[in-house]
C-alpha positions in Angstrom: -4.1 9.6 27.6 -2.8 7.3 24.4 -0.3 4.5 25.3 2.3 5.2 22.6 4.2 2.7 24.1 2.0 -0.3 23.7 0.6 1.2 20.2 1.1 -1.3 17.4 3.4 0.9 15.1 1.2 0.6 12.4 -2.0 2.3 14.1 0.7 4.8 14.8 1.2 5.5 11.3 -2.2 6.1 10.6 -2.3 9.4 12.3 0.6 10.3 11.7 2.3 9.4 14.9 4.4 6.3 14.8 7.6 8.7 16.1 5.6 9.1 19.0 5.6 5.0 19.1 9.3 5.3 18.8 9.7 8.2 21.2 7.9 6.0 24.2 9.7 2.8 23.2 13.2 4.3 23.6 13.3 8.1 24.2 17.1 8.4 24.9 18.0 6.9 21.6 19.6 8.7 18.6 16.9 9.8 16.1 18.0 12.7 13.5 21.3 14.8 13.0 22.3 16.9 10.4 25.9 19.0 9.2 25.2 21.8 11.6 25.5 20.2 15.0 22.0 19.4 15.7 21.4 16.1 17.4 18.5 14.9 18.5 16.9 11.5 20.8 13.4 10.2 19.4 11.8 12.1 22.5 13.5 15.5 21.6 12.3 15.0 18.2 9.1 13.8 18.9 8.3 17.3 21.7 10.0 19.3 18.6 7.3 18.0 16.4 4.3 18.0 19.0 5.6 22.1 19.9 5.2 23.0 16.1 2.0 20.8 15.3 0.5 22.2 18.4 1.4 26.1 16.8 0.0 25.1 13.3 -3.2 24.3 14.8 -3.7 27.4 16.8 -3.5 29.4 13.8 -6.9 27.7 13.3 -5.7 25.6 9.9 -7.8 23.1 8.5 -7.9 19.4 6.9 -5.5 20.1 3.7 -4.2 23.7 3.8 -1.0 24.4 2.8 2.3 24.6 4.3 5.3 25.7 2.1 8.7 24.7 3.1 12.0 26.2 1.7 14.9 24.4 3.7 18.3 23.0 3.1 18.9 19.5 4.8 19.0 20.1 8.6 17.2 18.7 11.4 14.5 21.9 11.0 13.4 20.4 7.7 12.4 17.0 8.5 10.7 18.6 12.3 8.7 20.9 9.9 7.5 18.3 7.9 6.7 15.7 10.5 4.6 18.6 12.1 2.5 19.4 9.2 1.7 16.0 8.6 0.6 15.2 12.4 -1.4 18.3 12.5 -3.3 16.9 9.4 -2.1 19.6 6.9 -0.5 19.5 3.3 3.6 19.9 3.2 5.1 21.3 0.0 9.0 21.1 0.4 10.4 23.5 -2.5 13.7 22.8 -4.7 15.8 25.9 -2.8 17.4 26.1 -6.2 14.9 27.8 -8.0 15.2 31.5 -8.3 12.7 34.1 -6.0 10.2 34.2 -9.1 10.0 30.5 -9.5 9.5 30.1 -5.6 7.4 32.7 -5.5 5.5 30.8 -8.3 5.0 27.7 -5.8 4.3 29.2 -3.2 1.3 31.4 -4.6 0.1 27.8 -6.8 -0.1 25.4 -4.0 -2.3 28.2 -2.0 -0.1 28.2 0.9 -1.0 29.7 4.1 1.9 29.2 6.3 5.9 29.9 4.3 8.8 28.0 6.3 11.8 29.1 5.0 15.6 28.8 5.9 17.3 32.4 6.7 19.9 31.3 4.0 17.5 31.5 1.3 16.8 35.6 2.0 16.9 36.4 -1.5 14.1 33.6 -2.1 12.2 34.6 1.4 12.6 38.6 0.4 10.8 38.0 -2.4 7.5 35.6 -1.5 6.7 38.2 1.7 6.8 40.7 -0.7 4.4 39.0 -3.6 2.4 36.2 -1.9 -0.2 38.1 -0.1 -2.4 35.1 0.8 0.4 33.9 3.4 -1.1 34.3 6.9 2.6 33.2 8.7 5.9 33.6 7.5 8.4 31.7 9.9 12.2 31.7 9.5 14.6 28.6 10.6 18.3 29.3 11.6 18.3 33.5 11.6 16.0 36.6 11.5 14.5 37.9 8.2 12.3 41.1 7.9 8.5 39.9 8.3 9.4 36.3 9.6 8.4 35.0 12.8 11.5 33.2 14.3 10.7 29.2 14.4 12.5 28.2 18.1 10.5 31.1 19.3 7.5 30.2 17.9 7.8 26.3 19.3 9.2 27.4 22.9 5.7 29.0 23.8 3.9 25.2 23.0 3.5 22.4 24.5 5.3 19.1 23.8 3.1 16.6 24.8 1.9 14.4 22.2 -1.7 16.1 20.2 -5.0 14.8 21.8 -6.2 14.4 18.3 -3.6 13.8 15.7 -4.7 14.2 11.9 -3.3 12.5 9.0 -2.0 15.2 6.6 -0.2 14.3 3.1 2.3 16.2 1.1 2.4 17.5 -2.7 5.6 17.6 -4.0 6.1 19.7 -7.7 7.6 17.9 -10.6 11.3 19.1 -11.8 9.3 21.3 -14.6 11.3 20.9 -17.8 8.6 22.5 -19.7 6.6 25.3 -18.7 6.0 26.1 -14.8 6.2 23.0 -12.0 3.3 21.2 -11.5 2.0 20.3 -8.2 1.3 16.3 -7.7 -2.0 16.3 -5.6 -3.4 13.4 -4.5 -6.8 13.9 -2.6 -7.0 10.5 -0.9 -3.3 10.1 -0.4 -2.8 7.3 2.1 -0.5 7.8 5.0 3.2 6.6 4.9 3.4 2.8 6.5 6.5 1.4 8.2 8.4 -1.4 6.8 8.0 -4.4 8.8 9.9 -6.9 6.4 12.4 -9.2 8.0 15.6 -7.5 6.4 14.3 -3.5 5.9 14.7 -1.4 9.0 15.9 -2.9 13.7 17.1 -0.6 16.1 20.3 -0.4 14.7 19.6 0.7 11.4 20.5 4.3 10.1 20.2 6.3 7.5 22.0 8.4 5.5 20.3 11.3 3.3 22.9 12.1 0.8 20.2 14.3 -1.7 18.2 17.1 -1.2 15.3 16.1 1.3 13.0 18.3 -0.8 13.2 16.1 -3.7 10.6 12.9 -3.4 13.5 10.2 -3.7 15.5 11.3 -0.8 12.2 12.8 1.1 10.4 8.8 0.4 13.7 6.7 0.9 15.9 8.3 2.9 13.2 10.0 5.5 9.6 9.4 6.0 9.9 5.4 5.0 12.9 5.1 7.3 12.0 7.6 10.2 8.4 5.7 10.6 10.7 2.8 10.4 12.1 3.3 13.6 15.2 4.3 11.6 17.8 6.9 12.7 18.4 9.9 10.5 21.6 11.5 9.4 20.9 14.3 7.2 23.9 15.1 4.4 23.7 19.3 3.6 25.9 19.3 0.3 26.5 15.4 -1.1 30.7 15.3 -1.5 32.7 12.1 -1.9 34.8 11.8 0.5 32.1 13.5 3.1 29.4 10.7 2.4 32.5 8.0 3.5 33.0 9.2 6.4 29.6 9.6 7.5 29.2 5.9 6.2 31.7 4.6 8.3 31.4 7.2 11.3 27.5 6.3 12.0 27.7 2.7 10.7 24.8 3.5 8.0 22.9 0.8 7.0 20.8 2.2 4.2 20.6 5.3 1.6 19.5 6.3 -1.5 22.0 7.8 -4.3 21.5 8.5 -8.1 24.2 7.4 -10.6 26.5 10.5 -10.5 27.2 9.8 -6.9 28.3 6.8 -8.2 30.5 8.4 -10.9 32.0 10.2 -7.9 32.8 7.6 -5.5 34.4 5.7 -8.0 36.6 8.2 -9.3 38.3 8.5 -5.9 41.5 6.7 -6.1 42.0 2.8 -4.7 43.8 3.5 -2.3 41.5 6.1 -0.7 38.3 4.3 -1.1 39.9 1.4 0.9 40.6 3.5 3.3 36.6 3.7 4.6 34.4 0.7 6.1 31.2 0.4 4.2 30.3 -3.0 5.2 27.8 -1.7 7.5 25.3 -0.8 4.1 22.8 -3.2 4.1 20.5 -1.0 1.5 22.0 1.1 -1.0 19.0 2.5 -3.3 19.7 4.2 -7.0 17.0 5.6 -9.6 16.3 9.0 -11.1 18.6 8.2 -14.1 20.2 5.3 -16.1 23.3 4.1 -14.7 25.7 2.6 -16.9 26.5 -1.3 -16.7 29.8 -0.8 -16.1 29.5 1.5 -13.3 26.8 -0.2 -11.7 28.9 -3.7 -11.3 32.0 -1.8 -10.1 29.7 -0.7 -6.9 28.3 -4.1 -6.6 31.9 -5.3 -6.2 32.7 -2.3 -4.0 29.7 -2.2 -1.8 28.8 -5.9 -2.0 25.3 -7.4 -3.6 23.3 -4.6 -1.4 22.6 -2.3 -4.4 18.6 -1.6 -5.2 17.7 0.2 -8.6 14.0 1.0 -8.4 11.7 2.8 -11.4 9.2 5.0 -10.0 7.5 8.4 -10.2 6.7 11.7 -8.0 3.1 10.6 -9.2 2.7 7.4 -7.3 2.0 4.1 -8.7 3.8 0.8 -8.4 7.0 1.0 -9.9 9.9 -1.5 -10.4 12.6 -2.9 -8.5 15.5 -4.7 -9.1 17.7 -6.5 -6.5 22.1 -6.6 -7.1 21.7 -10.7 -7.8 18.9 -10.1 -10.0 20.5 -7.5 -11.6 23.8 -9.4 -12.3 21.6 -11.6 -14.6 19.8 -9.1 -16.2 22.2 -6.0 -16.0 20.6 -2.8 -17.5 17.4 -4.2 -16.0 15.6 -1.7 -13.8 13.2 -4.8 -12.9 10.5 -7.3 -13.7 7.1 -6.2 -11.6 4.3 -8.1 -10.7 1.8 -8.5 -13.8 -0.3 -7.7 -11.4 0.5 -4.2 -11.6 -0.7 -4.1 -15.4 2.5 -2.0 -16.8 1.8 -1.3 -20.3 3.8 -0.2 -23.3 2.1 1.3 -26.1 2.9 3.2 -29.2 2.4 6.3 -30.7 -1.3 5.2 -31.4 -2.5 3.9 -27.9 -1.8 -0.2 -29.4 0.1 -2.3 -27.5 3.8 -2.7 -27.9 5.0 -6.7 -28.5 7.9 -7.8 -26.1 11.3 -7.0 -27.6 9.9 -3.6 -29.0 10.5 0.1 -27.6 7.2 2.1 -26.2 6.5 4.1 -24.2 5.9 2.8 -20.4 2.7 3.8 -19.0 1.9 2.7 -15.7 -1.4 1.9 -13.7 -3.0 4.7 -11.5 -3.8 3.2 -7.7 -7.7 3.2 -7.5 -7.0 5.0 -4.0 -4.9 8.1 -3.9 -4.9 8.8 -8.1 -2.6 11.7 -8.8 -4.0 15.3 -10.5 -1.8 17.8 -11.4 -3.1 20.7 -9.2 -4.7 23.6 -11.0 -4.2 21.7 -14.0 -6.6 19.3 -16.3 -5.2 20.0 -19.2 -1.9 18.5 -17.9 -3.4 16.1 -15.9 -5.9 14.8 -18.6 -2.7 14.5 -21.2 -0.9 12.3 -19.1 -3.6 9.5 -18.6 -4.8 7.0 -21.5 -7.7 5.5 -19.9 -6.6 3.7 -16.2 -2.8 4.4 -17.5 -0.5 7.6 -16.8 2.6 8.0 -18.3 5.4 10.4 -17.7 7.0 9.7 -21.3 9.7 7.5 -20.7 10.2 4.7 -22.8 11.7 1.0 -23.3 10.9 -2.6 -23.4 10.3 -5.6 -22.2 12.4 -8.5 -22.8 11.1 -12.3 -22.9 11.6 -12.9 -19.5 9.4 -9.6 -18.1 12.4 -7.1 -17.5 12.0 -3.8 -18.1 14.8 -2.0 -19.9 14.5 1.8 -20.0 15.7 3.5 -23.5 15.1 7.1 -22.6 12.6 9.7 -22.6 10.5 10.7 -25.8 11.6 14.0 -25.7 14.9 12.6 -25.1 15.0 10.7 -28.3 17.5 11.3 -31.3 15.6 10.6 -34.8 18.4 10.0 -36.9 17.3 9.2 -41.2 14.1 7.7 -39.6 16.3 5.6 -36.6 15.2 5.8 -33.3 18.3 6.4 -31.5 18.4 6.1 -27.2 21.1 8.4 -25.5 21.6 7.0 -22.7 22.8 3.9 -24.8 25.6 6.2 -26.0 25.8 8.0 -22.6 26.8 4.0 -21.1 29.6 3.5 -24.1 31.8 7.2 -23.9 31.4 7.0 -20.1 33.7 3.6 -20.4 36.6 5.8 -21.7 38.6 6.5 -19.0 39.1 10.3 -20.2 35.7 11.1 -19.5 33.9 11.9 -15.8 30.6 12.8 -17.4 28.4 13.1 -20.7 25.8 13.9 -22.4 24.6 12.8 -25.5 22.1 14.7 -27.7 20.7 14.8 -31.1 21.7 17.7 -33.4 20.8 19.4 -36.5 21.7 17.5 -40.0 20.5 18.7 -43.3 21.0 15.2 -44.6 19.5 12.7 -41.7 17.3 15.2 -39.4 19.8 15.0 -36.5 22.9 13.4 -35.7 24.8 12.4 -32.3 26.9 14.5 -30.7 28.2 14.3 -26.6 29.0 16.5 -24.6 32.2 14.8 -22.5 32.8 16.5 -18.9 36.5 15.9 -18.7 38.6 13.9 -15.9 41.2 15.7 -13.9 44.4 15.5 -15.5 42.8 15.4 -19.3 42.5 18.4 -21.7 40.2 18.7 -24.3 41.4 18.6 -27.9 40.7 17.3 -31.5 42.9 14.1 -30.6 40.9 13.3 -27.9 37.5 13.7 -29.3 38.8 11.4 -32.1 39.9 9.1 -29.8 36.5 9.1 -28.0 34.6 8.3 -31.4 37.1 5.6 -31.9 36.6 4.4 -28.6 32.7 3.3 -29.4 33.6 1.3 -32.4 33.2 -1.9 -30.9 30.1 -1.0 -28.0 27.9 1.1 -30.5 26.1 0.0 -34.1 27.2 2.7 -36.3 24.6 5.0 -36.8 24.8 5.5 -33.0 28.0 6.2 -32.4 28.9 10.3 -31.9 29.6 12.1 -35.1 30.7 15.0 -32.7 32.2 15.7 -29.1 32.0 18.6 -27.8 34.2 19.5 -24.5 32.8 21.3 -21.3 33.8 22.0 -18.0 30.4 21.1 -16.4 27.4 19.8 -17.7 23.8 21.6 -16.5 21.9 19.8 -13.5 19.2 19.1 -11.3 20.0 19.2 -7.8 19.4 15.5 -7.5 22.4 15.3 -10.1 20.8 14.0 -13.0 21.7 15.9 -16.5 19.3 18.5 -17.6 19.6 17.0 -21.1 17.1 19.8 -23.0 19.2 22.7 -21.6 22.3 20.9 -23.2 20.6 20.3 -26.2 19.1 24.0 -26.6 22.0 26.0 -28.1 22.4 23.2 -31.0 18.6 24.1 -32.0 18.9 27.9 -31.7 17.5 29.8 -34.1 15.5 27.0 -35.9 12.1 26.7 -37.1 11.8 23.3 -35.7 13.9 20.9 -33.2 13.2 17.3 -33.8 
C-alpha cells in the first residue's frame, strides 16, 4: 500500500494523484464547493475521484481514449475530470454553449467512448445519444435522461480507495472555432500538470475562486488543475455576476482567480459606495488574459485590488507564453510582458522575415520539443499554423526597445484603412474611456474611397440612450487619444454586443452584417 502521506507532492503529480497527497495530509480540510450546495473535504473528494476512476477502468478503457464532458461549473465537473486523468484517459470538457449539432460534432471528432453530461443540457444530451453511435457509456450528473446511466449511482457500487496503479492521462481541449468547425488541441506526449511550489503561489490557506466557465482552458489551467494540485481549495462560480463574485471574495477569503477584462468592466461599474462595501484584501493573485484590457481600466483595479493583478499571453496550444506582474506593468502599461529570450518569441511579416523592434508582426511562438500540439484529425490545419519550429495563432504586435510585448490585434482582426494598418483594440481602449459607454467594439467597414473605415459598436451604460448627439459626442471624445485616420467615422448603438462565454467580443460576428452581400471583406 502507497504512503500518500509521506509522498513528495511532486511524484504525486506524476500519476496523477497529488489530491491523494493532499487527501492523506489533511482529509478534514475544505477542498471544492460549487453554487449548488456541494461541499466537499480533500478525502471526500479524493474517494469521489477514486469511485469514478475505478468505474472508467472497469469498462476496460485504455491509455488515451476519450472521455467527453458536458458540464456547468459544479463540484461533478472538476470530480469527472480528476477521474479521467487518474485513470490514464483523455478529458474533453465541451463549451455547454454550443448548440446539439455542434456538440454532437465534438463529441463524434474527438472519438469519445464515454459522454458525461449535465441533465440541464437535455437538448444537447438528446441529441449525441441519438447521433454518436461509437459512445459505449452515456452518464448523466444532477438528474435522469433517457439512455444515461445516473453518475452517483454509477460511483456508489466502487470502491474509494486510492487505484493500485494510477495512469497519467491528459486532456484536449477544442479551440473557440471562429472559422469552420472546432479543432481539437492534441498533444501526444502532453506532460502531467505540476504543482506550484514557489514561495508566494499556493499554503494551506489559499483558495480559489473560478469565476469562468471550467470548460474553457484559462479557468480549467488557473483556476483548477494548477491550484487543486496545489493543495489549493476550490470554489466553483456557476454564472460570473458582480456583485456574486464579491461576496464569494470576501465570504471564503480567496486568495487567487483568474478573470478576463469584461469582468473588470463589470466590477468597476458598480457604484463607490458598493464596491467598498466588500473586503478583497485577501487576493493575493488576480490573473487576466483572453483579451486586451484597456490602460485605464487596468490601473483602476490595481488601485482597487492592490499591486496583485497578473496579465499573462498564452494559448490553448501550449507553449511559453508571457507574463506581466502589476509593478511591472505600471512601467510598461499596455505591456502583456517581456519573456525570457530564451523562449525564442518571434515576429515575422507577411513573408516569414523577421520583424525589427518597434514594428507590428505577427507573434509566433516556439513549440515545446516535448508535448508539440497537432490539431486532431487535421494537418492541413495543423501544418498552416507552424513556420518551421514556430506556431502562431495570428495575433500580432511588437516589441519595444526594452523586450515588451505589446499586442495590436488579431490579423483577421485588422482594419486596412487607404493602405493603414489600423488595431481595434487601440480604438476599443479610447471610446471605452467615455463614460457613456459599458462596452465596444470596433470594426473595419466598407468604403468605396479607402477600402474600409472605423466604425464601433458602443454597448450603452444604464441611464444613457443612444442618439445622433451622443455618437457625435463619442467621435469627439477620441480627438485627443486617437491619430486621425483611427478615430471612428461611425457609431453604431446596440444593446449587447455578441460573446464567447469567457466574455471576450466575438468581433467577426459583429463585423458580418457590415460585409453582407459583398464580393470581398477586407
Amino acid at each position: 500500500m502507497i504512503d500518500y502521506a509521506a509522498m513528495p507532492i511532486e511524484d504525486a503529480a506524476l500519476t496523477g494523484m497529488a489530491l491523494a497527497v493532499h487527501a492523506a495530509q489533511r482529509p478534514h480540510e475544505f477542498a471544492v464547493a460549487d453554487q449548488h450546495g456541494r461541499s466537499l473535504s480533500w478525502v471526500e473528494f479524493n474517494a469521489e475521484i477514486n469511485r469514478l476512476a475505478r468505474y472508467f477502468r472497469s469498462l476496460g478503457l485504455g491509455r488515451d481514449d476519450g472521455v467527453a464532458l458536458l458540464c456547468r461549473n459544479r463540484v461533478e465537473f472538476v470530480v469527472v475530470f480528476m477521474a479521467v486523468l487518474r485513470a490514464g484517459l483523455r478529458g474533453t470538457p465541451i463549451n455547454w454553449h454550443l448548440t446539439p449539432e455542434e456538440v454532437g460534432y465534438i463529441v463524434d471528432n474527438c472519438d469519445a467512448k464515454i459522454f458525461v453530461a449535465d441533465s440541464l443540457f437535455a437538448e444537447q444530451c438528446t441529441f449525441v445519444a441519438r447521433e454518436c453511435q461509437t459512445l459505449q457509456e452515456l452518464i448523466s450528473i444532477g438528474g435522469a435522461l433517457d439512455g444515461f446511466d445516473d453518475l452517483a449511482a454509477l460511483m456508489a457500487e466502487q470502491s474509494p480507495d486510492n487505484l493500485e496503479q494510477p495512469q497519467h492521462g491528459t486532456t484536449m481541449l477544442y479551440t473557440s472555432g471562429t472559422t469552420g468547425h472546432p479543432k481539437g488541441v492534441y498533444r501526444k506526449d502532453q506532460p502531467p500538470v505540476m504543482p506550484d511550489t514557489s514561495p508566494d503561489a499556493f499554503d494551506r490557506a489559499s483558495v480559489s475562486l473560478c469565476t469562468g466557465p471550467a470548460y474553457h482552458a484559462a479557468p480549467l489551467a488557473i483556476d483548477i488543475l494548477g491550484p487543486l494540485v496545489s493543495g489549493c481549495a476550490l470554489v466553483l462560480m456557476d454564472k460570473w455576476e458582480p456583485l456574486r463574485c464579491l461576496e464569494l471574495i470576501q465570504e471564503h477569503r480567496v486568495t487567487h482567480c483568474h478573470m478576463v477584462a469584461t469582468m473588470f468592466h463589470r466590477l468597476l461599474q458598480l457604484d463607490e459606495p458598493v464596491r467598498q462595501q466588500f473586503d478583497v484584501t485577501s487576493v493575493r493573485r488576480l490573473v487576466h488574459g483572453a483579451a486586451p484590457c484597456p490602460v485605464h481600466v487596468k490601473r483602476q483595479m490595481i488601485d482597487w485590488f492592490g499591486p496583485v493583478i497578473y496579465e499573462y499571453y498564452a494559448a490553448t496550444e501550449g507553449s511559453n507564453g508571457f507574463l506581466i506582474d502589476s509593478h511591472e506593468w505600471l512601467r510598461k502599461p499596455g505591456s502583456v510582458g517581456r519573456p525570457d529570450p530564451s523562449l525564442d518569441n518571434r515576429l515575422f511579416d507577411d513573408d516569414g522575415a523577421d520583424v525589427p523592434q518597434g514594428e507590428v508582426g505577427t507573434l509566433y511562438m516556439r513549440a515545446p520539443t516535448v508535448g508539440r500540439f497537432e490539431y486532431y484529425k487535421d494537418d492541413g490545419k495543423t501544418q498552416s499554423s507552424y513556420r518551421g519550429d514556430y506556431f502562431t495563432l495570428g495575433d500580432m504586435g511588437y516589441f519595444d526597445e526594452d523586450g515588451y510585448f505589446f499586442l495590436t490585434g488579431r490579423s483577421a482582426e485588422l482594419i486596412i484603412s487607404g493602405g493603414v494598418n489600423i488595431y481595434p483594440s487601440e480604438v476599443d481602449a479610447a471610446v471605452l474611456q467615455h463614460p457613456a459607454v459599458s462596452d465596444v467594439c470596433s470594426i473595419g467597414v466598407p468604403n468605396d474611397d479607402w477600402g474600409e473605415e472605423v466604425k464601433s459598436v458602443v454597448q450603452l451604460n444604464a441611464g444613457y440612450a443612444p442618439s445622433d448627439e451622443l455618437a457625435a459626442e463619442l467621435i469627439g471624445f477620441t480627438e485627443n487619444l486617437l491619430a486621425r485616420f483611427k478615430r471612428p467615422k461611425s457609431i453604431d448603438f446596440v444593446d449587447d454586443l455578441p460573446r464567447l462565454p469567457t466574455g471576450k467580443i466575438k468581433r467577426r460576428i459583429v463585423r458580418e452584417p457590415y460585409w453582407a452581400g459583398r464580393d470581398r471583406s477586407i
